[in-house]
C-alpha positions in Angstrom: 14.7 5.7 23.3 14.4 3.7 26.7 14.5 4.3 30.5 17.0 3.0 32.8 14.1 0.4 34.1 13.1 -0.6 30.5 16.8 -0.6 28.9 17.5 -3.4 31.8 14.4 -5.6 31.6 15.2 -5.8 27.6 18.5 -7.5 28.3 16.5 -10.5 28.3 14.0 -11.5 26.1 11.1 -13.4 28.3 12.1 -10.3 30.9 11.3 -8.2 28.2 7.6 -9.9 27.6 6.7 -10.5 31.1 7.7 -6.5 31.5 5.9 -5.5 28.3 2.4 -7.7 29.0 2.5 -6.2 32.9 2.5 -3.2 31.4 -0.1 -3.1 28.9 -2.5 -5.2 31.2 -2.3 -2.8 34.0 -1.8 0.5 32.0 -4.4 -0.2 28.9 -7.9 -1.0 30.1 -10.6 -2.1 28.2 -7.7 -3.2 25.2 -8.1 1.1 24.8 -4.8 2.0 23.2 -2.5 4.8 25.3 -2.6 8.1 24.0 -0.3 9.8 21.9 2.1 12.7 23.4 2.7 15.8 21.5 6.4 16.3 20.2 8.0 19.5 21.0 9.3 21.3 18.3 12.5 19.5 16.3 16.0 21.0 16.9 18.5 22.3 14.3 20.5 19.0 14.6 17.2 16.6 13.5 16.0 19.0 11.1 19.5 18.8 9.4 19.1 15.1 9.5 16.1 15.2 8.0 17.9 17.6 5.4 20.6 14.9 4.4 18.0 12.3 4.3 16.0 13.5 1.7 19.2 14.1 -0.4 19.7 12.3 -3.6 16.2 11.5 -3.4 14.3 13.7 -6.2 11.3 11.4 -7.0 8.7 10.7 -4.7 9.9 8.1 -2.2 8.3 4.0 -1.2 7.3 2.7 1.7 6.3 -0.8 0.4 5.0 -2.1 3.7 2.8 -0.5 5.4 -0.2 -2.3 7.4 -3.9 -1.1 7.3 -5.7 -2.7 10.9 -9.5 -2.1 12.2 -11.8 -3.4 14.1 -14.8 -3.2 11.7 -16.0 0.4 13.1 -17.9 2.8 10.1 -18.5 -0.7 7.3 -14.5 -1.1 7.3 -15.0 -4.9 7.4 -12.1 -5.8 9.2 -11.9 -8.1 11.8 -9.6 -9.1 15.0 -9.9 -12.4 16.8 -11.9 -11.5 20.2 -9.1 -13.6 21.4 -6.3 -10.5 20.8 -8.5 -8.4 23.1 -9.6 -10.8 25.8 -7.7 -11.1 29.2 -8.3 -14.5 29.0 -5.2 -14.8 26.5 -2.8 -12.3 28.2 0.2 -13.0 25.4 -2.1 -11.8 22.8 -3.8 -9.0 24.5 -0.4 -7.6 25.1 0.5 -7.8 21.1 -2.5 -6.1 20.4 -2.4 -3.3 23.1 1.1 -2.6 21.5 -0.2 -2.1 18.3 -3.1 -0.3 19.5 -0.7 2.3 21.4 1.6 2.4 18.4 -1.2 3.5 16.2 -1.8 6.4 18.3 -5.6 6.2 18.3 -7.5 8.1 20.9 -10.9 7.0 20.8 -11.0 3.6 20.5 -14.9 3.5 19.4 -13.6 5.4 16.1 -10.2 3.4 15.7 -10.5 2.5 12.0 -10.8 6.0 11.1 -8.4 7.4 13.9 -5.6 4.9 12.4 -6.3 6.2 8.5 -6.2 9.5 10.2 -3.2 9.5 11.6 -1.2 7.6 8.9 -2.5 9.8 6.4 -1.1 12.6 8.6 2.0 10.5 8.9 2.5 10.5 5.6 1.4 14.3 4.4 4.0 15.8 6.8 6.7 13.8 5.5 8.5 16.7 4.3 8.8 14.9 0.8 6.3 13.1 -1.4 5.4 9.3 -0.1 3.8 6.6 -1.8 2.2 3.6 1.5 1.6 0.2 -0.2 -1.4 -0.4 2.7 -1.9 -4.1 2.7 -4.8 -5.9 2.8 -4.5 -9.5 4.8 -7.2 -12.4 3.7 -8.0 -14.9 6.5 -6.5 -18.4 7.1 -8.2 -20.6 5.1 -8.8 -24.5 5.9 -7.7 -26.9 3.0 -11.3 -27.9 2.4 -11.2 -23.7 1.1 -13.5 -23.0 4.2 -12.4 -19.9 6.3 -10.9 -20.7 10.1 -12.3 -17.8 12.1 -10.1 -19.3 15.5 -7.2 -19.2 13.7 -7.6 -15.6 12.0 -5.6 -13.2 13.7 -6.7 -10.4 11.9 -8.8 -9.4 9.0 -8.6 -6.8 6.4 -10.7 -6.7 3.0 -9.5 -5.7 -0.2 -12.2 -3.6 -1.2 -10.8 -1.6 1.9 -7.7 -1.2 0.9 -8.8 -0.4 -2.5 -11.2 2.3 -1.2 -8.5 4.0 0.6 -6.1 4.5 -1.8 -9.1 5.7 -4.2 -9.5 8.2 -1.2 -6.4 9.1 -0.6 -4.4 8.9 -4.0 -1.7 11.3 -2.8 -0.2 9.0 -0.4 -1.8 5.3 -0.5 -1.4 2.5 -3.1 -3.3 -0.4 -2.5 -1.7 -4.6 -2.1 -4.8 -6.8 -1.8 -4.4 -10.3 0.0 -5.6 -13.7 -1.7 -5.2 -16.5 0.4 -5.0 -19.8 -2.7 -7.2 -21.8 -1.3 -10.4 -19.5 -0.7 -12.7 -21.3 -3.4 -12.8 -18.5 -5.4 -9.3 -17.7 -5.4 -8.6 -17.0 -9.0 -11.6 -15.1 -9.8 -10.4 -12.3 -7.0 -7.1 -12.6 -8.5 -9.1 -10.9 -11.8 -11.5 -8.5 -9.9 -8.7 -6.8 -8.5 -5.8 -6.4 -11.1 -8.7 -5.3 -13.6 -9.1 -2.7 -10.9 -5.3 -1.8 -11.1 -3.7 -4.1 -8.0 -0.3 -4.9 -9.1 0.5 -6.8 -5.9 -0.2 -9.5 -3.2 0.4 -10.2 0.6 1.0 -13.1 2.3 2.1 -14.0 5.5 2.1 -18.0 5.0 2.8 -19.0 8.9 0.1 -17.0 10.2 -2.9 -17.3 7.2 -1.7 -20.9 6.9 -0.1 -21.3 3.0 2.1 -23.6 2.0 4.2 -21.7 -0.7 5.4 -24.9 -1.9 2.2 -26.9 -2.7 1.7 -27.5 -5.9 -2.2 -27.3 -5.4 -1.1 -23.5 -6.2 0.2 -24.0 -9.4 -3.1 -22.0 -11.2 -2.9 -19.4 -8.7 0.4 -19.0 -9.5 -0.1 -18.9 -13.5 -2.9 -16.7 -12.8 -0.6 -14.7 -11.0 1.9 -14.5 -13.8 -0.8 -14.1 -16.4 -2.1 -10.8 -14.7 1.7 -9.3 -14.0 1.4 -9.8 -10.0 3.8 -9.6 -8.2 4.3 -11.5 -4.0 4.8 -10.0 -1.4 5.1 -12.4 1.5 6.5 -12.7 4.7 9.9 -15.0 5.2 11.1 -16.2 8.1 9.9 -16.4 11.7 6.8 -14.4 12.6 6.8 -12.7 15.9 4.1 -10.2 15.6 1.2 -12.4 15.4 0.6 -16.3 16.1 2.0 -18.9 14.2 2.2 -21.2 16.4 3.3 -24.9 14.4 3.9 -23.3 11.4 6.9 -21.5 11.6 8.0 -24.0 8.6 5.6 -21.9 6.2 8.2 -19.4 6.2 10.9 -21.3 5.2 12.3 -18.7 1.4 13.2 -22.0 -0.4 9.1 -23.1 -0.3 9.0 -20.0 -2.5 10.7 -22.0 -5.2 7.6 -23.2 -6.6 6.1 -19.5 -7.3 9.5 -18.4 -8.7 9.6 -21.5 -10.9 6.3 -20.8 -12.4 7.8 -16.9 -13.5 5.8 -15.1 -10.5 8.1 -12.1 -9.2 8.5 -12.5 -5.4 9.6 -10.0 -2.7 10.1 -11.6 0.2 9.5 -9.9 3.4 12.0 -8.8 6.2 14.8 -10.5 3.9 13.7 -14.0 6.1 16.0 -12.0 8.8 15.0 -14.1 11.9 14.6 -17.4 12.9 15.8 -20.9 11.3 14.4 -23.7 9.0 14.8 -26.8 7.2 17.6 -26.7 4.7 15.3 -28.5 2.0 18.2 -28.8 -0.6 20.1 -30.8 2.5 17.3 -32.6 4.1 18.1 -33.1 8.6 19.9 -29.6 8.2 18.9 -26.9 9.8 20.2 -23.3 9.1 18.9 -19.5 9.5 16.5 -18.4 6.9 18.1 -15.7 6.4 21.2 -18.1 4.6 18.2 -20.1 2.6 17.0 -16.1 1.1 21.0 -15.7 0.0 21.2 -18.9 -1.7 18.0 -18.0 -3.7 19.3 -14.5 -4.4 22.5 -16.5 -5.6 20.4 -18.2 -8.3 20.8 -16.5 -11.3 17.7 -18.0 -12.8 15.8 -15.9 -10.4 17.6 -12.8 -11.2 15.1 -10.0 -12.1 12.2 -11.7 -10.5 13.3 -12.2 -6.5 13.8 -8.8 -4.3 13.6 -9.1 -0.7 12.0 -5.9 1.4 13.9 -4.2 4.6 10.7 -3.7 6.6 11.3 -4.1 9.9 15.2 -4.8 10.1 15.9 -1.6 12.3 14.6 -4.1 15.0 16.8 -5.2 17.7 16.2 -8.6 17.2 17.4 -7.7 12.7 20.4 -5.8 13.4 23.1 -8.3 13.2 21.4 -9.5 9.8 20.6 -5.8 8.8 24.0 -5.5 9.1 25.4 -8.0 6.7 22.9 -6.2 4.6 25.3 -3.5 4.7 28.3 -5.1 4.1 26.6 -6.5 1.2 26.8 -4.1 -1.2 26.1 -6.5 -4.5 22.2 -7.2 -2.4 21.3 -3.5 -2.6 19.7 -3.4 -6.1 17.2 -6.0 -5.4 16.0 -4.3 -2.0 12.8 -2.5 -1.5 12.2 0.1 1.6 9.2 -1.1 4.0 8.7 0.2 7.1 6.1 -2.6 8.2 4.1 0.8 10.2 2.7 0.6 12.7 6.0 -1.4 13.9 8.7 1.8 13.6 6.1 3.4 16.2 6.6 0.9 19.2 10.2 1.6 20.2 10.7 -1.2 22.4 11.7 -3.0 19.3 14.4 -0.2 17.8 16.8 -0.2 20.1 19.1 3.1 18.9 21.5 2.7 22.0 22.1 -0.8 20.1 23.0 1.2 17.3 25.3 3.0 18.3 27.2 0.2 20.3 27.5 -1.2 16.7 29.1 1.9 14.9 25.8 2.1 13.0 25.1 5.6 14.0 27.1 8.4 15.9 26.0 9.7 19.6 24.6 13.2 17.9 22.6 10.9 15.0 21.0 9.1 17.7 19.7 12.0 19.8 18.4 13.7 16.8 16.8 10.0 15.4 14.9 10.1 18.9 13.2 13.6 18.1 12.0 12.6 15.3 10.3 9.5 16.5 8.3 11.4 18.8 7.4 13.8 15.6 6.8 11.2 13.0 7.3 7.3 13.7 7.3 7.0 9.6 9.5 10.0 9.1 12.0 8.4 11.5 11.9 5.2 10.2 13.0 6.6 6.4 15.4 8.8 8.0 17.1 6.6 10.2 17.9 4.0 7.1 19.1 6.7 5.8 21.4 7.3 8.5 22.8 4.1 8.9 26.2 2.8 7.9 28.3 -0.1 7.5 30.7 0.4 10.6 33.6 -1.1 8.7 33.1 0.4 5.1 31.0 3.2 5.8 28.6 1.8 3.1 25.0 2.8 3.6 21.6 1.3 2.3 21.1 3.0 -1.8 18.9 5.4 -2.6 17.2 3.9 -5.7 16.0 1.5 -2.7 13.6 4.1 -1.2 12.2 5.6 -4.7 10.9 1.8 -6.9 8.6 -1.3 -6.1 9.6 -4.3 -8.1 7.0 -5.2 -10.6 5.9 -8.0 -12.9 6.4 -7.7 -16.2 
């Protein structure tokens, strides 16, 4: 999905930012985000793709990480940090014109409804019934329970989430976001599941939550209490600053939450970066070893899952691909997508793919139409696709039809 110029500058990861923050600098003005092209018409070869993809699958199918963003346009009462959009911070101006051009927005004075729009259309032209957990995402909160506006990437309400999925019941389910330390933590714990919320996102290294402290334990009984279930992000975070708190993501700080009953599914299966090994203090080993030892745990059995959003990325595969060699994992995984991210295809590298025996030359031409029809469609279709190279195993299909719940 790249050109010549762009295939070469990714060889290299900090030639891959400098390229990517030139570009968005020079070609986005104002932060405005590019405009979407229309696809031409799929051929026979990706609408038998498609075809395959959806075999198997009778039920309506899960994407159980999907991202709601706004800029607070029409009472949406979202938030970004000015910072994302200022020149003045170049790194994160670039991140957020690549989300901005990702979401496909035109008009960037009507974004919050423009990025509904379009994932509702997303999802409505699936070609199969789809159920979007949109996530809400609480701010980072200071220990004192204040809120820390400077270090708040982004902001997204619950009652927004909430509202859209009462809007759009076809497609949308709503996760709200608690952050434990907000004073009144436990009380919108009740508000929501008394409203039907079965489940809540964190992303510790960015909104600043130790999983492990045990100033959490009420949240977490509370949690248990009111059959909630964690989503949270594991391992290093990329997409949005974390800068000195990459430790946050560490799976085995999720011990204490597991320990107190809560059922947790951990993001991205902790597929990048590495962390303290806390059972070996001094050690340090990929996160993505700390989320198989926890998975190992037998006591944990029926209330740990880990999600595959995002692990189509480049910088996943080799991890993705253990996945697949791992047959035994497969009935405690959960299909995300982690939209707008399957959009931006600077990060799914399908010539990568293929040099891995992960999909065929004809697959990957066909996985390239699709993008340029449906991002979200592609995204489904191309985990379908994939294979073990050695075995031939591929991902299961009860993993694209359930969410994990609490009991």
């Amino acid at each position: 999905m790249k050109s010549p110029i762009s295939h070469w500058c990714f060889r290299n990861t900090w030639t891959a930012l400098c390229f990517l923050a030139l570009t968005c600098l020079l070609a986005t003005p104002s932060g405005a985000a590019l405009p979407s092209v229309p696809a031409a018409p799929l051929s026979s070869g990706a609408k038998e793709l498609i075809r395959q993809a959806f075999e198997g699958l009778p039920g309506p199918l899960v994407d159980g990480h999907v991202h709601i963003v706004g800029m607070g346009q029409g009472g949406t009462g979202c938030e970004v940090n000015p910072h994302m959009l200022s020149r003045r911070h170049p790194f994160k101006r670039m991140v957020a014109n690549l989300y901005l051009s990702a979401a496909g927005v035109g008009d960037f004075d009507r974004f919050d409804q423009e990025y509904v729009d379009r994932l509702v259309g997303l999802a409505r032209n699936f070609g199969h019934p789809v159920r979007l957990h949109i996530m809400a995402m609480d701010h980072h909160y200071n220990v004192d329970g204040t809120i820390n506006h400077e270090k708040t990437e982004f902001y997204v309400p619950n009652d927004y989430v909430v509202r859209l999925a009462g809007l759009y019941p076809d497609v949308f389910t709503p996760v709200i976001s608690v952050h434990p330390a907000r004073p009144d933590a436990l009380q919108e714990l009740d508000k929501w599941a008394a409203q039907g919320a079965r489940y809540v996102k964190w992303l510790p290294n960015t909104q600043g939550i130790d999983p492990a402290d045990p100033r959490w334990d009420p949240f977490y009984e509370r949690m248990k209490q009111l059959n909630l279930t964690l989503i949270t992000h594991t391992g290093e975070e990329k997409a949005v600053s974390a800068q000195g708190a990459q430790a946050l993501g560490n799976p085995l700080r999720l011990r204490r939450a597991l320990d107190a009953g809560v059922t947790v599914i951990m993001a991205h299966c902790a597929s990048l970066g590495r962390n303290e090994d806390l059972d070996h203090p001094g050690r340090r080993v990929s996160n993505y070893s700390l989320f198989l030892r926890l998975m190992g745990e037998e006591r944990y059995r029926g209330h740990l899952f880990g999600d595959i959003s995002a692990m189509t990325q480049f910088n996943r595969l080799p991890v993705l691909q253990q996945v697949l060699g791992h047959p035994e994992l497969q009935p405690r995984l959960v299909n995300g997508s982690d939209y707008p991210v399957p959009a931006m295809d600077f990060v799914i590298w399908t010539s990568q793919l293929v040099r891995r025996g992960m999909i065929n030359p004809r697959e990957r031409r066909a996985l390239n139409e699709i993008f340029h029809s449906n991002p979200l469609l592609f995204d489904f279709v191309l985990k379908r696709t994939l294979r073990d190279p050695k075995t031939g195993q591929r991902l299961s299909d009860h993993l694209f039809q359930a969410m994990p719940r609490a009991d």
